[in-house]
Z-matrix of the N, CA and C atoms (Angstrom, degrees):
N
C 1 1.462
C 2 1.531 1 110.85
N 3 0.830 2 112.28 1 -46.89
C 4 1.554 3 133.17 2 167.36
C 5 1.239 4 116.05 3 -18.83
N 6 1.974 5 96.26 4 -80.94
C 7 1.800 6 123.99 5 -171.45
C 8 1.673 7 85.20 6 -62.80
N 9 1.655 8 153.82 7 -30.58
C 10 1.069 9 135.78 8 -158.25
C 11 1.447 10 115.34 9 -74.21
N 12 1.169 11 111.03 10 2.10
C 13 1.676 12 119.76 11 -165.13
C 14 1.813 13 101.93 12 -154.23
N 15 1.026 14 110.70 13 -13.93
C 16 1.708 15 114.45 14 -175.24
C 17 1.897 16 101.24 15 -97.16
N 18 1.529 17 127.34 16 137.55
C 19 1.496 18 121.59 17 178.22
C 20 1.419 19 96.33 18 -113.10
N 21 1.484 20 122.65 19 4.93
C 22 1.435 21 125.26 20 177.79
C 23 1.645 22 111.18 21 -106.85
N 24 1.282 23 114.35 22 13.78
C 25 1.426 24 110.51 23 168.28
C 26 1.980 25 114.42 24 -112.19
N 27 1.574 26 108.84 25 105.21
C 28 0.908 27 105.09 26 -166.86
C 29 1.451 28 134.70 27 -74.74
N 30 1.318 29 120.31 28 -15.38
C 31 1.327 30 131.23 29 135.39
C 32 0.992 31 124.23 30 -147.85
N 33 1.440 32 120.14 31 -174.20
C 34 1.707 33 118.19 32 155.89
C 35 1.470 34 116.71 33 -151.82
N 36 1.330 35 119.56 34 178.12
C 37 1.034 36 147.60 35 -178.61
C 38 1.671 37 143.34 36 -118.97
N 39 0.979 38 125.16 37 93.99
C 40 1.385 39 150.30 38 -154.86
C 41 1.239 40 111.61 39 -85.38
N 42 1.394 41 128.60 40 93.62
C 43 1.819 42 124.49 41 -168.72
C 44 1.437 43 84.16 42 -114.58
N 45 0.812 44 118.35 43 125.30
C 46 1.581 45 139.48 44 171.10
C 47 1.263 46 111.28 45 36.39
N 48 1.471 47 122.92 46 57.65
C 49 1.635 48 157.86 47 169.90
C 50 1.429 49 96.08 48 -51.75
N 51 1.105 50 108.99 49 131.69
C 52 1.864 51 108.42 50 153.97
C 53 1.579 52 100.58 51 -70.51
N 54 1.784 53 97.47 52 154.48
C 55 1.509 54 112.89 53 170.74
C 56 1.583 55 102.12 54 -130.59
N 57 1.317 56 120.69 55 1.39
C 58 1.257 57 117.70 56 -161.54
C 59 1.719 58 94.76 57 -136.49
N 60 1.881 59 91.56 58 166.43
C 61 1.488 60 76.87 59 178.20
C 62 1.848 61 134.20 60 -87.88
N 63 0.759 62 129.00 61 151.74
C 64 1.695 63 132.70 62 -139.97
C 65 1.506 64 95.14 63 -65.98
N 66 1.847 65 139.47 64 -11.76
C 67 1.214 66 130.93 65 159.77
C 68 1.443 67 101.17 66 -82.38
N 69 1.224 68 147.65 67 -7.55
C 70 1.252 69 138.47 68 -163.34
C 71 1.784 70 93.14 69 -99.80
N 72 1.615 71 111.81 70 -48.01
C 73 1.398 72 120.67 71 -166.61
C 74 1.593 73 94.47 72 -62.88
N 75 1.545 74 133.79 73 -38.98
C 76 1.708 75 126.15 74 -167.35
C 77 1.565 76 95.63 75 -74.31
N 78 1.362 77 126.78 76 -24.03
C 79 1.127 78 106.75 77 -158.57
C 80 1.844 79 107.54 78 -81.84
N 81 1.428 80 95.78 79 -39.77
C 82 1.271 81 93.56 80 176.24
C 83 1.448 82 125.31 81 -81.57
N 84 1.270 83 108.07 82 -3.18
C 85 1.645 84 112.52 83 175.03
C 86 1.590 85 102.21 84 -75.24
N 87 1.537 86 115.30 85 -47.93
C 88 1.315 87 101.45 86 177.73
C 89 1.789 88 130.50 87 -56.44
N 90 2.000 89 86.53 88 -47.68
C 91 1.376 90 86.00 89 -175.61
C 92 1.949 91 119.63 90 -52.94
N 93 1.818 92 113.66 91 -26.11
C 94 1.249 93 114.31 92 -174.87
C 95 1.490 94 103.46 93 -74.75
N 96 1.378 95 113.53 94 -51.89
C 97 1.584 96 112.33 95 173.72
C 98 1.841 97 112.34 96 -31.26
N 99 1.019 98 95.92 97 -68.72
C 100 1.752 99 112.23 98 -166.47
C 101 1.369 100 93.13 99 -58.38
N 102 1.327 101 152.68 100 -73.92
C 103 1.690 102 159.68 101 167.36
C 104 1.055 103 94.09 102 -7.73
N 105 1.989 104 115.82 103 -80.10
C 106 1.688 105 108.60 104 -169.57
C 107 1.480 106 111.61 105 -50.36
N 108 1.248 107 132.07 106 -18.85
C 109 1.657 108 136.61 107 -161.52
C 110 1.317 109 114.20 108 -96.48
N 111 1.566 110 111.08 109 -17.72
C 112 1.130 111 103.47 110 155.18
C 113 1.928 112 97.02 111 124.65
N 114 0.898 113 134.52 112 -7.84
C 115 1.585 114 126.27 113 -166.56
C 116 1.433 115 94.58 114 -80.01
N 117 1.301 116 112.70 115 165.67
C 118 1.375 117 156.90 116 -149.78
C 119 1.297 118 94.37 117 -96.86
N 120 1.507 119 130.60 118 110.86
C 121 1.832 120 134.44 119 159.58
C 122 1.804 121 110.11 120 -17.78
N 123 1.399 122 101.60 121 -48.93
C 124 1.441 123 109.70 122 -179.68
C 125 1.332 124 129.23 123 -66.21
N 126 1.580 125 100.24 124 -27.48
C 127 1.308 126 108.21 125 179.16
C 128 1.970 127 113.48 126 -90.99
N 129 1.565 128 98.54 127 -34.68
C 130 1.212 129 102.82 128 161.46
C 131 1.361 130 127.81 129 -50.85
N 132 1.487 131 124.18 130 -42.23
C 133 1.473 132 145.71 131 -170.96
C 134 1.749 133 97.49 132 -57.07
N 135 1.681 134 106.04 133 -45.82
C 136 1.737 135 83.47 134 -167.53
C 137 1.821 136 108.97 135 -97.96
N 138 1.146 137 105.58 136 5.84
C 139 1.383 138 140.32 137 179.72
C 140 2.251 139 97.95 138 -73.04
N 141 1.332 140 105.93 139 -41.40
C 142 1.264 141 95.13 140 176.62
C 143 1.540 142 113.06 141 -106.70
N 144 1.370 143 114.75 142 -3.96
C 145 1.427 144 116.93 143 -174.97
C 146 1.366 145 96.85 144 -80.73
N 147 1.453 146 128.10 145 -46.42
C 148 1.447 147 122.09 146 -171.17
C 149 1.228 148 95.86 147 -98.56
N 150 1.347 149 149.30 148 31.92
C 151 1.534 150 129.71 149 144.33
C 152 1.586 151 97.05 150 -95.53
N 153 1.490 152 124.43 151 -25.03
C 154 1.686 153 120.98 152 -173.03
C 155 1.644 154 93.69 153 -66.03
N 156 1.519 155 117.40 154 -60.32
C 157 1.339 156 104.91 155 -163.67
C 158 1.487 157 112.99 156 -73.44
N 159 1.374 158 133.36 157 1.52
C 160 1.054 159 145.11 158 169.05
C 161 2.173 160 107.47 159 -55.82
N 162 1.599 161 75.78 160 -64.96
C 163 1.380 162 91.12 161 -170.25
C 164 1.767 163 110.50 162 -74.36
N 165 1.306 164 116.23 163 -35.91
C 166 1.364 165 101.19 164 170.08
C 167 1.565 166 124.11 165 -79.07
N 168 1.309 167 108.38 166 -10.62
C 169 1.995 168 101.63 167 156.29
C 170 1.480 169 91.76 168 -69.07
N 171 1.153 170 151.20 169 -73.26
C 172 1.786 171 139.47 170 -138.32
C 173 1.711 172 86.96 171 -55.70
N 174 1.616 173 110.17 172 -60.42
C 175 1.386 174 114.95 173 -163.94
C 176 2.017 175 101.04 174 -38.65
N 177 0.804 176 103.58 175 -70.14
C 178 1.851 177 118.52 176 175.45
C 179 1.275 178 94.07 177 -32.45
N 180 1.126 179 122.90 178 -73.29
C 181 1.742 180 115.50 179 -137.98
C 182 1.419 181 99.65 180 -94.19
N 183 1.371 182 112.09 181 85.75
C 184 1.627 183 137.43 182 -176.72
C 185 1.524 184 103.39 183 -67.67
N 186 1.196 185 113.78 184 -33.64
C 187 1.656 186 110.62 185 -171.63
C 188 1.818 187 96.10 186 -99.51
N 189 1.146 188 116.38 187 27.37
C 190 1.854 189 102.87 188 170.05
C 191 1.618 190 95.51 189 61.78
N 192 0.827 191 148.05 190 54.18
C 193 1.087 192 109.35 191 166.07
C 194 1.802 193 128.67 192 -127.67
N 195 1.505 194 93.67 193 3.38
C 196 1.429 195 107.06 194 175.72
C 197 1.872 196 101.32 195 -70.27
N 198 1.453 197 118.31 196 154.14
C 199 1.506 198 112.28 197 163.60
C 200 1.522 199 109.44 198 -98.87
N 201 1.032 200 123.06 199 172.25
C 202 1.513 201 149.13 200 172.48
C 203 1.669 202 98.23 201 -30.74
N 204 1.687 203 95.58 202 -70.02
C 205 1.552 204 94.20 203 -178.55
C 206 1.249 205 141.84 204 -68.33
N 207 1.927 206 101.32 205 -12.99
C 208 1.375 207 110.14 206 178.94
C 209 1.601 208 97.60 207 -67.33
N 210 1.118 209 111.68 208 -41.96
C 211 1.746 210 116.31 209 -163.65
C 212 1.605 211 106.13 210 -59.37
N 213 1.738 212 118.80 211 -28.95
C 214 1.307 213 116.36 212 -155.45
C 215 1.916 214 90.76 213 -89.05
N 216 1.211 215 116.51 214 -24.44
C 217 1.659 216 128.67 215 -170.52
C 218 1.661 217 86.94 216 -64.24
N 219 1.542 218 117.25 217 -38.43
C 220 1.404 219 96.89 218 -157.08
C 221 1.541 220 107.08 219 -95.24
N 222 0.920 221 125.63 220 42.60
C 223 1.715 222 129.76 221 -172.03
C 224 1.538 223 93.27 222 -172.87
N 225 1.304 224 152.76 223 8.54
C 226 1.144 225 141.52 224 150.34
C 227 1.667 226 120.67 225 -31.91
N 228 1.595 227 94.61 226 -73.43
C 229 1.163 228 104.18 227 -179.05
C 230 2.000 229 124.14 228 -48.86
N 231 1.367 230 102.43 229 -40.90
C 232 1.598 231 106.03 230 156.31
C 233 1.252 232 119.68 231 -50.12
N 234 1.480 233 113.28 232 -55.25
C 235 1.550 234 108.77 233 -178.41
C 236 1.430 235 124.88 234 -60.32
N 237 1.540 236 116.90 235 -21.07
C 238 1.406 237 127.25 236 -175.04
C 239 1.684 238 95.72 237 -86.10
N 240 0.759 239 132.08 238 28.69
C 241 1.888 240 127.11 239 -179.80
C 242 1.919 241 85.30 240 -97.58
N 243 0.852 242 112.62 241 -9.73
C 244 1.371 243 114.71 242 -160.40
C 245 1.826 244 116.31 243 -120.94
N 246 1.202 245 121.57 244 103.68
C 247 1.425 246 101.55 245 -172.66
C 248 1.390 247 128.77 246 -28.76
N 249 1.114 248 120.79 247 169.68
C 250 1.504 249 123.38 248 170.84
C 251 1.818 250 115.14 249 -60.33
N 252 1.521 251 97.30 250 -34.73
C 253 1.632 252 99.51 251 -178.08
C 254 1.664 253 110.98 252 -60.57
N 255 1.250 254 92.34 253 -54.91
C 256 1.571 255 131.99 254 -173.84
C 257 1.680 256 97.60 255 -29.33
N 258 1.423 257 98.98 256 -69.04
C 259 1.643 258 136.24 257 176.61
C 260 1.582 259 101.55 258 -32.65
N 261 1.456 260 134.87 259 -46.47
C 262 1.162 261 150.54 260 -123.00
C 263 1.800 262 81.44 261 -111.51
N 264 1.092 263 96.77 262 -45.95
C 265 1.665 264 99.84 263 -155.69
C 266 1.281 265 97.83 264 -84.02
N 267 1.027 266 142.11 265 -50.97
C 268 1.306 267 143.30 266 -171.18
C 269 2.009 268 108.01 267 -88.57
N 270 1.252 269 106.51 268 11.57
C 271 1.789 270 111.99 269 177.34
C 272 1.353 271 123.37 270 64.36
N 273 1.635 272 117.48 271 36.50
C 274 1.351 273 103.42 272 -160.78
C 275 1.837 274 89.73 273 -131.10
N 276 1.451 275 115.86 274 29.98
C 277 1.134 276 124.08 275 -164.98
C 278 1.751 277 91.42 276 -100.95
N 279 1.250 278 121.15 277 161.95
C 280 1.365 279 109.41 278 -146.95
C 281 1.788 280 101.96 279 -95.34
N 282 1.249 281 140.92 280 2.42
C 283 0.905 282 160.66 281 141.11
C 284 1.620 283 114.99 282 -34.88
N 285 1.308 284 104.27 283 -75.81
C 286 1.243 285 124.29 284 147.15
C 287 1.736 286 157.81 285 -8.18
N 288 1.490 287 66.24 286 -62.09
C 289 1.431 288 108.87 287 178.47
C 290 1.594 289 116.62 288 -83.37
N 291 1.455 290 97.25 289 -48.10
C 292 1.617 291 102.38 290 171.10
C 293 1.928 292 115.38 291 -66.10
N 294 1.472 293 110.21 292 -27.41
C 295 1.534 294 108.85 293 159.72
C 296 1.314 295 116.72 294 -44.81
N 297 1.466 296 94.75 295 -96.09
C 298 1.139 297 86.12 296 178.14
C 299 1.706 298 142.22 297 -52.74
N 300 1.392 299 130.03 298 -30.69
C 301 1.291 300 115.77 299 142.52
C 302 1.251 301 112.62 300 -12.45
N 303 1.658 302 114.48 301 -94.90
C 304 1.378 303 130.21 302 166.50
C 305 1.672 304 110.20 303 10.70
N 306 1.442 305 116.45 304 -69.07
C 307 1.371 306 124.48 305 -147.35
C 308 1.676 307 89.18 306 -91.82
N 309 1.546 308 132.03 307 -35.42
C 310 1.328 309 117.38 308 178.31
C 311 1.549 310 120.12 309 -73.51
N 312 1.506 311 109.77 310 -14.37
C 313 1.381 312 93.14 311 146.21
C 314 1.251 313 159.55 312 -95.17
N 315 1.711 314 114.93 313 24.55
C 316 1.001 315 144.37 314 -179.75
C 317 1.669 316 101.68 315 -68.62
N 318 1.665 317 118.85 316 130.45
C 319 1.372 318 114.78 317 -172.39
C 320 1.724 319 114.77 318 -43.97
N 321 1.242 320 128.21 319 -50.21
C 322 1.179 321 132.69 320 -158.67
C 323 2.253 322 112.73 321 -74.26
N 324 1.577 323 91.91 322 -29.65
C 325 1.010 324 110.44 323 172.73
C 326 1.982 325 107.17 324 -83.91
N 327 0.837 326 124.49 325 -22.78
C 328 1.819 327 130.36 326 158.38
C 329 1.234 328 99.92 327 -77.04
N 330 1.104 329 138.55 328 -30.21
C 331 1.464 330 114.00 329 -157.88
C 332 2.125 331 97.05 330 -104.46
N 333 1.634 332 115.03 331 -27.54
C 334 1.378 333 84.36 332 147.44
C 335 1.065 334 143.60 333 -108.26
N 336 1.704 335 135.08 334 30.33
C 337 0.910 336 142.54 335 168.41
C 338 1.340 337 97.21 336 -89.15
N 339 1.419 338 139.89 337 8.40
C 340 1.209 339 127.77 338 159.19
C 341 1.361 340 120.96 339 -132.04
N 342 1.594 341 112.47 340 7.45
C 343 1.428 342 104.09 341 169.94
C 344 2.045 343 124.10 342 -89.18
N 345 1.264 344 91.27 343 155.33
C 346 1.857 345 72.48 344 174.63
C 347 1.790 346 103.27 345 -138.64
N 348 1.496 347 85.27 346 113.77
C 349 1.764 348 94.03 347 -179.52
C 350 1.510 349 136.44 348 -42.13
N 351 1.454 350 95.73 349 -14.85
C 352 1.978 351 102.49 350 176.39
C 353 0.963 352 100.62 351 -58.88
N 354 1.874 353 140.35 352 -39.00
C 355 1.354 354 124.88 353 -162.23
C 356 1.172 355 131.83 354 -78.03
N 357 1.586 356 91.07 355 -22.44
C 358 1.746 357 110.23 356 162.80
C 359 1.706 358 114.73 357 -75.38
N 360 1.152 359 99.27 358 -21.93
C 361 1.760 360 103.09 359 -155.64
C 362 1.819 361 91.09 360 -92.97
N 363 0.994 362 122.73 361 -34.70
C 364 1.576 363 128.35 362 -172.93
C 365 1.622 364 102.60 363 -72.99
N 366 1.318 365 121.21 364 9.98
C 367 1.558 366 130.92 365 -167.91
C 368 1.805 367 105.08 366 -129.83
N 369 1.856 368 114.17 367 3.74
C 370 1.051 369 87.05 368 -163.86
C 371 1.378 370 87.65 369 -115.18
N 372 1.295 371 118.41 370 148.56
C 373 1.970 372 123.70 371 179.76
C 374 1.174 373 109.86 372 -132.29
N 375 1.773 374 131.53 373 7.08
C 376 1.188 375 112.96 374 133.32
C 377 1.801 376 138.44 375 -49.90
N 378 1.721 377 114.27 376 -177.36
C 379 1.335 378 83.56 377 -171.76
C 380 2.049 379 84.65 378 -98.01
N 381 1.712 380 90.95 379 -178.71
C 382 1.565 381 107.45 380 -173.19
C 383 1.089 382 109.24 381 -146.12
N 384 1.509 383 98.49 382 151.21
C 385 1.778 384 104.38 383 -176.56
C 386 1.922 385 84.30 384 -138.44
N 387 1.676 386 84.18 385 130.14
C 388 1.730 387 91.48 386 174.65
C 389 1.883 388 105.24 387 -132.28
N 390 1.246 389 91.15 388 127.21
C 391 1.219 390 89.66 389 178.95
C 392 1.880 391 113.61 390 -147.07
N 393 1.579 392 105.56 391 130.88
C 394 1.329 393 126.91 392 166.39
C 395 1.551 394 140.45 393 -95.78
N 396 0.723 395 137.14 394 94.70
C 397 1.499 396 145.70 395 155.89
C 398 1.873 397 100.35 396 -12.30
N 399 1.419 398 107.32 397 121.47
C 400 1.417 399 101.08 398 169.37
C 401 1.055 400 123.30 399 -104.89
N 402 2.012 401 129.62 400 31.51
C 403 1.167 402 124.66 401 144.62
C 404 1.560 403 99.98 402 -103.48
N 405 0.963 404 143.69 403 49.01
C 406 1.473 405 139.65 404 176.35
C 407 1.402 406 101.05 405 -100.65
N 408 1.387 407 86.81 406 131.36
C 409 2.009 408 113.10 407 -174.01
C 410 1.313 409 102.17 408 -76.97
N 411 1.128 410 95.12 409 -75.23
C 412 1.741 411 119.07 410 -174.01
C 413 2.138 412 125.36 411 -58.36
N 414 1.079 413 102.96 412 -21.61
C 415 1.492 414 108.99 413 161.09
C 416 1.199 415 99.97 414 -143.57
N 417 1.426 416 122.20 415 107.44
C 418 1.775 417 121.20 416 -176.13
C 419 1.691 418 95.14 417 -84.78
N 420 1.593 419 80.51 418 147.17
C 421 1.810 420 88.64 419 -170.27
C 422 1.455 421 117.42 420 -73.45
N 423 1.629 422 121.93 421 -20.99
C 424 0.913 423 104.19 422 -167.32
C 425 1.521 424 114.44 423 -91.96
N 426 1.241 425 113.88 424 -30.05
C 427 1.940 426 106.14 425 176.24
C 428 1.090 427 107.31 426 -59.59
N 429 1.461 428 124.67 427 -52.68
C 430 1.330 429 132.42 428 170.72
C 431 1.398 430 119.92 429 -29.78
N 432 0.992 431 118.73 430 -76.50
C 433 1.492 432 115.40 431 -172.63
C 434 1.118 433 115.00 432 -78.06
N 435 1.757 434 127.98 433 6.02
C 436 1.221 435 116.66 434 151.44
C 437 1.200 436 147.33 435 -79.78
N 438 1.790 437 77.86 436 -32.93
C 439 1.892 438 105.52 437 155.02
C 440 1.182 439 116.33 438 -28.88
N 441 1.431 440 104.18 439 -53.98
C 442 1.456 441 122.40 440 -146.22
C 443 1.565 442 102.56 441 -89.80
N 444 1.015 443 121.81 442 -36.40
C 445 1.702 444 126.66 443 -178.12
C 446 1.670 445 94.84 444 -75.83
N 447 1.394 446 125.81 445 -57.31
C 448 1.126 447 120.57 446 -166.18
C 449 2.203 448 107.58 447 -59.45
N 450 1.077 449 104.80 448 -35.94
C 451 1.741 450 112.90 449 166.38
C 452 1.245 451 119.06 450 -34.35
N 453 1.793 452 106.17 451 -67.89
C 454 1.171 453 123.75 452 -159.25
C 455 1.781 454 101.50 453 -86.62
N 456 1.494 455 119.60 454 -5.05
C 457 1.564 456 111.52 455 163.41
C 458 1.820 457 102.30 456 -84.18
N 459 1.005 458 118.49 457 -29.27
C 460 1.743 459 115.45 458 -175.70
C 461 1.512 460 101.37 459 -57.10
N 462 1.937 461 109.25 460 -39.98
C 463 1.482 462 108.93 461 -179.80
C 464 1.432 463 127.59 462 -89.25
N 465 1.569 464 106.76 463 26.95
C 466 1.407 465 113.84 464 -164.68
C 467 1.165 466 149.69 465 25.01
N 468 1.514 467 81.34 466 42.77
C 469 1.897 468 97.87 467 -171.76
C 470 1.591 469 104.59 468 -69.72
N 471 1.068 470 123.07 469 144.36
C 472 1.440 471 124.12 470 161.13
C 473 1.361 472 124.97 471 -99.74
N 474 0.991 473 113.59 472 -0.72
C 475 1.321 474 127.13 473 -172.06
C 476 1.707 475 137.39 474 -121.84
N 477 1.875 476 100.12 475 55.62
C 478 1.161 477 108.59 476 -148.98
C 479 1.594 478 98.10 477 -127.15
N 480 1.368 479 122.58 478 146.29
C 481 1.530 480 123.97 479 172.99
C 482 1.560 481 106.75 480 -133.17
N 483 1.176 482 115.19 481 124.40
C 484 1.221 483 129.95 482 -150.15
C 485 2.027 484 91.32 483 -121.53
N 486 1.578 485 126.48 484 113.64
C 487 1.002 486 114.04 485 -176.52
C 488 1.750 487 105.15 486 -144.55
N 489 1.261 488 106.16 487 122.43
C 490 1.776 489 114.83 488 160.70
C 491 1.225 490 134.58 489 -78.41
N 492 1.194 491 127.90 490 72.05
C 493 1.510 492 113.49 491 -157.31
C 494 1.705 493 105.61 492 -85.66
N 495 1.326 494 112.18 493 132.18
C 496 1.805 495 130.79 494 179.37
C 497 1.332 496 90.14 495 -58.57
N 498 1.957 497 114.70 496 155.83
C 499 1.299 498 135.85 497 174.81
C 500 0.864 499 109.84 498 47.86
N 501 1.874 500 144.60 499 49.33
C 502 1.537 501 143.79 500 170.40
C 503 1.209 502 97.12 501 -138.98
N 504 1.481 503 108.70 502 100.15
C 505 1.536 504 114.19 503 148.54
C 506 1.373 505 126.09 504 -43.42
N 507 1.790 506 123.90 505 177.19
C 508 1.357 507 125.14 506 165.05
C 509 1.217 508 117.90 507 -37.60
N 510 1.080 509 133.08 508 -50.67
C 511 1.891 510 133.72 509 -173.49
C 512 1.197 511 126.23 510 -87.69
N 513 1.884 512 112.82 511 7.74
C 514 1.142 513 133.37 512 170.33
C 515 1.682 514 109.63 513 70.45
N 516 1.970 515 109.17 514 46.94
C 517 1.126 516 103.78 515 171.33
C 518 1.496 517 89.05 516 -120.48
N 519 1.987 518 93.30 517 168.50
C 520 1.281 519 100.03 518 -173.92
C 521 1.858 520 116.09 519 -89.67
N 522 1.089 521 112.54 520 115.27
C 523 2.088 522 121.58 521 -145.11
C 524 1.431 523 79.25 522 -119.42
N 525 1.735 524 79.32 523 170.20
C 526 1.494 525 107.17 524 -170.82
C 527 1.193 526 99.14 525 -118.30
N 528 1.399 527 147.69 526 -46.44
C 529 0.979 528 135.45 527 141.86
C 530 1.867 529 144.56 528 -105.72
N 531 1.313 530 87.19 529 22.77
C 532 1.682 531 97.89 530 -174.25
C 533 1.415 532 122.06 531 63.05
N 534 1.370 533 120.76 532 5.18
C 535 1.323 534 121.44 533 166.50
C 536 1.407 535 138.87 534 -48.04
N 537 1.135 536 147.89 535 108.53
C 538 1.395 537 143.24 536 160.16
C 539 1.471 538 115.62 537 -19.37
N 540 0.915 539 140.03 538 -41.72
C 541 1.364 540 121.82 539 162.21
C 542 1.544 541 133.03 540 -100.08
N 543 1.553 542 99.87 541 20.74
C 544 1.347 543 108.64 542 172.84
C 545 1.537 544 112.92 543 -100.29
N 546 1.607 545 110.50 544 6.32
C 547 1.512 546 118.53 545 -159.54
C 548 1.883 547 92.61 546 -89.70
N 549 1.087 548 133.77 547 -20.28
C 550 1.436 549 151.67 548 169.57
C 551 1.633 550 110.74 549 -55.47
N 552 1.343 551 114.69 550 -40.38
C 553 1.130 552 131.02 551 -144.04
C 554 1.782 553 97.93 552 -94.29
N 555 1.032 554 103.96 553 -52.46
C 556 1.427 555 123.09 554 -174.63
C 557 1.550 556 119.52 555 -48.62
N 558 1.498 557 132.78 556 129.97
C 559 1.268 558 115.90 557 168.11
C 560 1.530 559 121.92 558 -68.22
N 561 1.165 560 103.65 559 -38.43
C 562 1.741 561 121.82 560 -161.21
C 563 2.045 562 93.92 561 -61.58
N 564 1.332 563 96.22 562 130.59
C 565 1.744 564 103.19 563 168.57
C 566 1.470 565 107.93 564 -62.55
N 567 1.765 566 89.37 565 -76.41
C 568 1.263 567 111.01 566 -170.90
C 569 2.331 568 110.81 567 -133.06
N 570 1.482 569 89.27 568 123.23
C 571 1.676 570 82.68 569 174.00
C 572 1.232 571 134.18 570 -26.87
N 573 1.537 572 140.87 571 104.70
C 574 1.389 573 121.99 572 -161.77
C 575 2.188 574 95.90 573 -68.54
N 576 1.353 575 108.29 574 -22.80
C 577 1.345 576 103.92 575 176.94
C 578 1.557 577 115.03 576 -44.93
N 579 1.283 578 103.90 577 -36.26
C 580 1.432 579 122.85 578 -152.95
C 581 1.677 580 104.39 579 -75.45
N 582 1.596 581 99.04 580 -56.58
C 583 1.124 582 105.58 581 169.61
C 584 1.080 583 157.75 582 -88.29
N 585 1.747 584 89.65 583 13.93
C 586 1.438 585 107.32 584 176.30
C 587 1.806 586 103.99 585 -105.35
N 588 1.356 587 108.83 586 -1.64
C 589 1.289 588 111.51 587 169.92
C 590 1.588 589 108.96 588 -78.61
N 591 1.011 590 114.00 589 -35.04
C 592 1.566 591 119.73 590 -157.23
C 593 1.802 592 94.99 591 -84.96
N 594 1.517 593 108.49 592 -44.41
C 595 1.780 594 97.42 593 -176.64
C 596 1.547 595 109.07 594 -79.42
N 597 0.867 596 126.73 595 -0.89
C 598 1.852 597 130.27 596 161.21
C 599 1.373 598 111.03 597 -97.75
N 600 1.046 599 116.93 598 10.74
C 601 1.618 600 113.04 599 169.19
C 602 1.400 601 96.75 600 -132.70
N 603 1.041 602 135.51 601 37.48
C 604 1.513 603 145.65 602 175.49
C 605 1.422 604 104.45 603 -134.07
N 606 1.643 605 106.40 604 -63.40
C 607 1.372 606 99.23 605 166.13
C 608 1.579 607 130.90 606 -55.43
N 609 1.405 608 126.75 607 -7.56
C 610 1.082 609 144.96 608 171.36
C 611 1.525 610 122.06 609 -68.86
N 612 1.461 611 110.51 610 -31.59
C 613 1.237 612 121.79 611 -168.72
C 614 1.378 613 112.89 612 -95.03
């Protein structure tokens, strides 16, 4: 955001950057989270229909002004496609539901479920190095960094390296399955692959 308005920042670097917009990035973080974990296509399916309409009432209601419960009235009926147990397991049980609500309307949590980084990123003409881990749950590498390459051609940067590196989870370790709670488990901080890509393409610039 910075380099998009700053001519004194000479480059940067993007480790698991959004490319998409930040309701598009939750949706698919969950749906990959929940997949590796094991739920049911079916159960996933109403799992993203009522987090979309979740997130496009917050997106809408610019002045705050829907409550918790108005939001839970309007995705009820989605959530009930699904037993009550069902409901429980996958968080869409109304208990639940009012949490998290709760927490997406927290300012910082509205403001990225509705921002989308191309508009910043199509503004930046320093050079860039973006790079994703392709077991990463939580920012999947590939929309992402297409987002992100396709941005920075609108801003005619020429000077861009766009890289996926295999077996790197979110925190840029080398995982077995990119899980969120396998990131505990791991010795490795950070990939020395990773980071020996990033300080030779710094020193480059």
């Amino acid at each position: 955001m910075v380099a998009s308005g700053n001519k004194n920042v000479a480059f940067i670097v993007l480790l698991a950057g959004p490319g998409v917009p930040g309701k598009e990035l939750l949706l698919k973080q969950s749906y990959d989270i929940m997949k590796q974990q094991g739920f049911e296509e079916s159960e996933l399916s109403v799992v993203q229909k009522t987090s979309r309409k979740i997130y496009d009432a917050i997106i809408k209601d610019t002045k705050d002004e829907l409550g918790v419960g108005d939001i839970v009235k309007l995705v009820k009926v989605d959530a009930e496609e699904l037993d009550e147990a069902t409901q429980k397991k996958v968080g869409l049980d109304e208990g639940t539901l009012r949490q998290s609500i709760t927490l997406l309307k927290t300012p910082w949590m509205r403001y990225f479920i509705s921002y989308k980084p191309t508009e910043t990123l199509r503004k930046v003409k320093c050079p860039v190095l973006a790079i994703n881990g392709e077991k990463d749950l939580q920012v999947a590498a590939k929309p992402n960094l297409a987002g992100i390459e396709a941005a920075l051609k609108l801003a005619k940067n020429k000077n861009v390296k766009i890289v996926s590196l295999p077996n790197l989870n979110h925190l840029f370790q080398t995982a077995e399955t990119g899980a969120v709670d396998e990131y505990l488990k791991i010795e490795e901080t950070f990939s020395p692959e990773a980071m020996k890509l990033v300080l030779n393409w710094m020193k480059a610039q």
